[in-house]
C-alpha positions as CSV (number, residue, x, y, z in Angstrom):
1,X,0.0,0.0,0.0
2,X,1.4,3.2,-0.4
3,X,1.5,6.2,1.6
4,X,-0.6,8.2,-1.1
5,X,-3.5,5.6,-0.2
6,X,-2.4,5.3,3.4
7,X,-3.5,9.3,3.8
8,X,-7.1,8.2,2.0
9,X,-7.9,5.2,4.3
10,X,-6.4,6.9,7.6
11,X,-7.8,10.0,8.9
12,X,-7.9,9.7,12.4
13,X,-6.0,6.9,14.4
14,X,-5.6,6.1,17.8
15,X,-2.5,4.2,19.2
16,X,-1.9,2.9,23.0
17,X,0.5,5.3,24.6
18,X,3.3,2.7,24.6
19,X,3.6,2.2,20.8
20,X,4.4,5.5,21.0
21,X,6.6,6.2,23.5
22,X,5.2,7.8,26.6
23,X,7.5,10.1,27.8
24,X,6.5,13.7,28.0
25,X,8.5,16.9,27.0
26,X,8.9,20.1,29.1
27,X,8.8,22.7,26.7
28,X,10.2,26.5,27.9
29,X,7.4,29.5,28.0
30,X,5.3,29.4,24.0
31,X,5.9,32.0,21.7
32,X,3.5,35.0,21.0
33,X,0.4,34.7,18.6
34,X,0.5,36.5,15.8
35,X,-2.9,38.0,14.1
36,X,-1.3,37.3,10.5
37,X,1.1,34.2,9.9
38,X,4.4,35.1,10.8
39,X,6.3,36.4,7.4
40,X,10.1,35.7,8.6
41,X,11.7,32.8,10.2
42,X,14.6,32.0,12.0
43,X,15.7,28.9,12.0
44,X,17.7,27.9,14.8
45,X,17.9,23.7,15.0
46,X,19.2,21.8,12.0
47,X,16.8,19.7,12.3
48,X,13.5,21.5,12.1
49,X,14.5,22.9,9.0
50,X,13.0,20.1,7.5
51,X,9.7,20.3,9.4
52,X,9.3,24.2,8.5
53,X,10.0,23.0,4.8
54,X,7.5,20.0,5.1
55,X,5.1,22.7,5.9
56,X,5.3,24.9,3.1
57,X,7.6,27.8,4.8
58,X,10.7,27.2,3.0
59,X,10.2,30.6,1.5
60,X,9.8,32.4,4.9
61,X,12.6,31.2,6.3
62,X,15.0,34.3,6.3
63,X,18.2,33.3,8.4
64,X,19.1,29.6,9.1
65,X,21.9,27.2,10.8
66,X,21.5,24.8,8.1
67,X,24.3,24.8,5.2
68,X,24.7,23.1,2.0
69,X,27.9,21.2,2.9
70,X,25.9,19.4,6.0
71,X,22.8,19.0,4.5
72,X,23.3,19.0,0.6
73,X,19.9,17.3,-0.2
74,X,18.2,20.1,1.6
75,X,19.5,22.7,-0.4
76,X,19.8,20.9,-4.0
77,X,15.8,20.2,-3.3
78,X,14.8,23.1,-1.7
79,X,17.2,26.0,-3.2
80,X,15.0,28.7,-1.8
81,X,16.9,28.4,1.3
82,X,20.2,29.3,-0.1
83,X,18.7,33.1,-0.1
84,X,18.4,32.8,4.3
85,X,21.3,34.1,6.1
86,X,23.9,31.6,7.4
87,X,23.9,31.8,11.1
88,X,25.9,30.2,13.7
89,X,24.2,27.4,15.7
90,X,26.4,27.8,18.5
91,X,26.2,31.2,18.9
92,X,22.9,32.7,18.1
93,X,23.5,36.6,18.8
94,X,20.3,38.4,19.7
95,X,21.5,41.5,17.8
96,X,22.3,39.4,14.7
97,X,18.6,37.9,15.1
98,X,17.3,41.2,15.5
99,X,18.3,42.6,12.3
100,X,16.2,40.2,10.8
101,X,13.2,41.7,11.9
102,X,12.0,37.8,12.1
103,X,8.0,37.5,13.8
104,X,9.2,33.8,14.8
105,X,12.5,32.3,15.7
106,X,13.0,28.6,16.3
107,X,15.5,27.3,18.5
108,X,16.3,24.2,19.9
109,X,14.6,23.4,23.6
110,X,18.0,21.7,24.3
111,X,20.1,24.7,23.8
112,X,20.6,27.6,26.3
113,X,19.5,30.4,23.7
114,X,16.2,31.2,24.3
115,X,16.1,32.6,27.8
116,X,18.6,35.1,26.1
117,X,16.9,35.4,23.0
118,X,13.5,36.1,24.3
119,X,14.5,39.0,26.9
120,X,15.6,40.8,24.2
121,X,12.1,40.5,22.9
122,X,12.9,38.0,19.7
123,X,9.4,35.9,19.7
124,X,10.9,32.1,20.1
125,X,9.6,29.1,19.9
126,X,12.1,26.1,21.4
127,X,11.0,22.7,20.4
128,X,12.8,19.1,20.5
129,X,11.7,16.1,21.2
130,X,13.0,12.2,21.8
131,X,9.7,10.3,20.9
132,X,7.5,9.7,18.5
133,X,5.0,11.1,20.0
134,X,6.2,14.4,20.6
135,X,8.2,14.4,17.3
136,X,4.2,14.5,16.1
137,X,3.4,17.3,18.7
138,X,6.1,19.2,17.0
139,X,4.9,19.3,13.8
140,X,1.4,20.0,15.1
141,X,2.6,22.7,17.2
142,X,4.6,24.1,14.6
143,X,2.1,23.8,11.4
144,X,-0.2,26.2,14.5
145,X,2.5,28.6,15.0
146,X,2.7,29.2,10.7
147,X,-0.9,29.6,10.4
148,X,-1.5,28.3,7.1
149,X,-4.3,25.6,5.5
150,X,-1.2,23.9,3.7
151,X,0.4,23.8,6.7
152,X,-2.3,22.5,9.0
153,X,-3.3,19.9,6.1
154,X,0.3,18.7,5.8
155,X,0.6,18.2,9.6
156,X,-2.8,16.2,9.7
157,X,-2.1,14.2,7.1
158,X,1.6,13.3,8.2
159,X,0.1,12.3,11.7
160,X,-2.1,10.0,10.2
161,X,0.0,8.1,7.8
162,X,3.0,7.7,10.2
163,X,0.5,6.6,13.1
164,X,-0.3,3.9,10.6
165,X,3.4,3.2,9.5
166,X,4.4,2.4,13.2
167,X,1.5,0.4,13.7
168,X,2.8,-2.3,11.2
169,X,5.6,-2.1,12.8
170,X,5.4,-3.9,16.4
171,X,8.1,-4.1,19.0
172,X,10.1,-7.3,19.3
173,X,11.6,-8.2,22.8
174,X,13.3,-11.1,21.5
175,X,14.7,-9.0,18.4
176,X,18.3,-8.7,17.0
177,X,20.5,-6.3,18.8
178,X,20.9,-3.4,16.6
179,X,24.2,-1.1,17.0
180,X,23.4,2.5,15.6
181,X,27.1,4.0,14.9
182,X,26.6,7.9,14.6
183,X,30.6,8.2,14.1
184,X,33.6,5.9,13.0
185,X,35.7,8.0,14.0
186,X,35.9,9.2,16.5
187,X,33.7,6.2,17.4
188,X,29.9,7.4,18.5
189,X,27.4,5.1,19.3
190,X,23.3,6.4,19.9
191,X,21.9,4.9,23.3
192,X,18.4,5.0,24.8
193,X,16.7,8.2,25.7
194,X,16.9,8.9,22.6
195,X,14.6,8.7,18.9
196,X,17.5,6.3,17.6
197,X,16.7,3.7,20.4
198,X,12.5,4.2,19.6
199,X,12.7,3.4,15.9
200,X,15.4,0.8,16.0
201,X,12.6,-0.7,18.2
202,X,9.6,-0.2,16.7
203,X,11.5,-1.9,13.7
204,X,12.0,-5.5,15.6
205,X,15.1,-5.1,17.3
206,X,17.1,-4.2,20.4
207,X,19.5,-1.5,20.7
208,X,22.6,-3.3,21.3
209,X,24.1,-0.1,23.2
210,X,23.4,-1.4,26.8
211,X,24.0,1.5,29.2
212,X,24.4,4.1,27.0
213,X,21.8,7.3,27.3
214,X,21.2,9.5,24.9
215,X,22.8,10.9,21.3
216,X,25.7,10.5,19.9
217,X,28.0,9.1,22.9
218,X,31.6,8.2,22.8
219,X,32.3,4.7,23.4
220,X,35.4,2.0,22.7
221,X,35.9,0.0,20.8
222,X,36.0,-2.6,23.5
223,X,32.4,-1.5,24.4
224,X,31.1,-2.3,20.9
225,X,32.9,-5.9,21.8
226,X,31.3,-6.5,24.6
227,X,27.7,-5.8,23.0
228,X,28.6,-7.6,20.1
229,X,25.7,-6.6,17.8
230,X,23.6,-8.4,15.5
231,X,23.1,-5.8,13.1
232,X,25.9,-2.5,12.7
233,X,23.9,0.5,11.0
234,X,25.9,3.3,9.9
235,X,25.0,6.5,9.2
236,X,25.6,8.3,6.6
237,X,27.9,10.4,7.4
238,X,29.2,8.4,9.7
239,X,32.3,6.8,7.9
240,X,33.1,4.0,5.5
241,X,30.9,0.7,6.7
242,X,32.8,-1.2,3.7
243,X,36.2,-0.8,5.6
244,X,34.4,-2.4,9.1
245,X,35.0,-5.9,7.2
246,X,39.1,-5.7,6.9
247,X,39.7,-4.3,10.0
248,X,41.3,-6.7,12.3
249,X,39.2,-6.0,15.6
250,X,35.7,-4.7,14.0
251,X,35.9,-7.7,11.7
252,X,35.3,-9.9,15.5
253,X,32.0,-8.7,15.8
254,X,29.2,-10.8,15.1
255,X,27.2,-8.0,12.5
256,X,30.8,-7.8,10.6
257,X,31.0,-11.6,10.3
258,X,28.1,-11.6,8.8
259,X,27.5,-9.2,6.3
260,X,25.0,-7.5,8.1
261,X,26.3,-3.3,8.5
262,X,24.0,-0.8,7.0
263,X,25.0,2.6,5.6
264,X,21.7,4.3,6.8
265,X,20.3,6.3,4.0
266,X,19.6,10.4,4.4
267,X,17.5,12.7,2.4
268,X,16.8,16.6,3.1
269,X,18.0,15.4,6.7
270,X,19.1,12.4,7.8
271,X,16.4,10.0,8.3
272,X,18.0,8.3,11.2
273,X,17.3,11.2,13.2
274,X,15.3,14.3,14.6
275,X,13.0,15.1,11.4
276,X,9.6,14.0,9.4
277,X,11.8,11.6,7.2
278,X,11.7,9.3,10.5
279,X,9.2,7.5,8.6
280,X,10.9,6.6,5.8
281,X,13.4,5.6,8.6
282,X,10.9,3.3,10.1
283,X,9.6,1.4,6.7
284,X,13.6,1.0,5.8
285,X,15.1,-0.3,9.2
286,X,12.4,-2.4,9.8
287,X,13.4,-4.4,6.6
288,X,16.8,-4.1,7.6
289,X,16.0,-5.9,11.0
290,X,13.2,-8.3,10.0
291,X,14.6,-9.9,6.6
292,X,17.9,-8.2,6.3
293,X,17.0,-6.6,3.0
294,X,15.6,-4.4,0.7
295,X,13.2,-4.6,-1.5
296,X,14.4,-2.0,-3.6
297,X,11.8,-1.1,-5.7
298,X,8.9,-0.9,-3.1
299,X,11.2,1.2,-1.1
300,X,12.2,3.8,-4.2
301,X,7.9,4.2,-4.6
302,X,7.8,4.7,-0.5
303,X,10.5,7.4,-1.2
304,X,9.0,9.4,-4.1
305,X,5.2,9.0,-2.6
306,X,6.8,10.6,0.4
307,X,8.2,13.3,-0.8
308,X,4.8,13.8,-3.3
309,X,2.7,13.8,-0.9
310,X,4.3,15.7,2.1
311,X,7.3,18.0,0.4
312,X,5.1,18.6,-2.7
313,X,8.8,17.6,-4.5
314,X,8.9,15.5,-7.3
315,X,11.6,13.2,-7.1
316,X,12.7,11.1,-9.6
317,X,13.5,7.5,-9.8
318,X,17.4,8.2,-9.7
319,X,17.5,11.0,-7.0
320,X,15.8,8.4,-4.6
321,X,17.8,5.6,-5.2
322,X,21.3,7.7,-4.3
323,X,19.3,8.8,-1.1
324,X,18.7,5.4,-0.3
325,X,21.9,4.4,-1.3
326,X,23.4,7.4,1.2
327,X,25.0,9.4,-2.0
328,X,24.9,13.4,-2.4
329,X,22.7,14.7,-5.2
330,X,24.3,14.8,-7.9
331,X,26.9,17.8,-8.9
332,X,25.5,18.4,-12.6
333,X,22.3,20.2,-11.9
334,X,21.0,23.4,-10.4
């Protein structure tokens, strides 16, 4: 079935709170309500870039942390955003902001910007989240905050269809342990506590990283003995998963023996982590963890029905297989 008929079957759905993830988000003090949709937009997490762009503001967004050389797809797809002023994620200058004139800056809840941000009277909106469940609040929330019928339709109809992805997609306590690598080198692993841990569950396994809380934490590579995974997956970005297999210690592990590391694949933003493509995520790792495969072809429709349905992009055949296949656009357009 595919996602463009998921949308017409599903409208409403209603999941138990564990499927889900129960765990509930503090969020700091909500931004100010605008009579009019806010006009310009700071972006101020990588990751909800993606959201803002799902939701039809890509053209409102007026300064931004993403960059082409971190997220390539984002920019080849979306060029629009190439016109936003650069700023610096670590270091998000109120007086910088303010010369933006921006109605609505996003920043990440995580971070210790806002406090700063909002006494000098920016209007900011921190959001974050380490479950599915308040990944969806954040889209909600944010489709409210934008104020538009494409956005609040998008947001609906994302809930909907990735309420019903999930649900084909039961937890396995007896599943293969499943080792998400964020970084070869230096060596970074993703432990619980964190989205990584809820979709490599709601795929069928286990993460493997016993102990570990959290995103992107350093670890040996002793630890990763000691687990001994069933299944590596590698992001991206991550490294080459290709050289795992002649090195003399990663090549003990029981995923490296046999054959079973994953270069996870990426798209506007990586779909491994905090952003709507999470359910592309889901339909790919849990074939991955249940047969070890890909069906190829079923995955490149998922992938362009995706993007159809909720980017309003048109990707072709070609451009989804290098995103499943972890590869930059390519070089020879735009």
């Amino acid at each position: 079935m595919t996602l463009s008929q998921l949308l017409k079957r599903f409208s409403v759905l209603t999941l138990p709170a564990a499927l889900l993830g129960g765990a509930l988000f503090i969020s700091l003090p909500a931004p100010v309500a605008h009579a009019a949709p806010p006009g310009r937009i700071v972006e101020g997490w990588y990751a909800h870039n993606a959201t803002l762009i799902m939701l039809g503001a890509q053209d409102r967004i007026v300064g931004t942390v993403a960059r082409p050389a971190m997220l390539p797809w984002m920019f080849h797809l979306v060029p629009e955003l190439a016109e936003a002023e650069t700023l610096d994620p670590g270091n998000l200058n109120a007086e910088e902001l303010l010369a933006l004139h921006p109605d609505l800056v996003f920043v990440t809840s995580s971070g210790h910007s806002a406090g700063a941000l909002i006494r000098a009277g920016l209007n900011v909106a921190p959001e974050g989240f380490d479950r599915f469940d308040t990944m969806l609040d954040c889209v909600d929330g944010t489709a409210t905050l934008l104020q538009t019928p494409i956005a609040a339709k998008r947001a609906q109809a994302y809930r909907s269809a990735f309420l019903q992805v999930i649900s084909q997609a039961p937890t396995n306590p007896q599943g293969p342990r499943v080792l998400h690598v964020e970084s070869l080198k230096p060596l970074r692993v993703d432990g619980d506590d964190s989205i990584i841990d809820q979709w490599i569950r709601s795929a069928g396994g286990l993460n493997a990283a016993q102990g570990i809380h959290g995103n992107k934490q350093p670890v040996s590579i002793e630890q990763v003995l000691s687990w001994n995974p069933d299944i590596l997956i590698v992001a991206a970005n991550a490294g080459d998963p290709e050289a795992l297999e002649k090195d003399p210690v990663w090549s003990k592990i029981k995923a490296v023996q046999s054959g079973r590391i994953y270069r996870n694949p990426t798209g506007l933003f990586p779909w491994d982590r905090y952003g709507p493509e999470l359910m592309l995520q889901v339909i790919w790792a849990r074939q991955i963890v249940q047969t070890g495969q890909v069906n190829v072809p079923a995955m490149i429709r998922s992938i362009r029905s995706f993007y159809h349905d909720f980017y309003g992009i048109s990707l072709s055949a070609d451009d989804a297989q290098r995103m499943l296949d972890a590869l930059p656009p390519p070089t020879d357009t735009h």
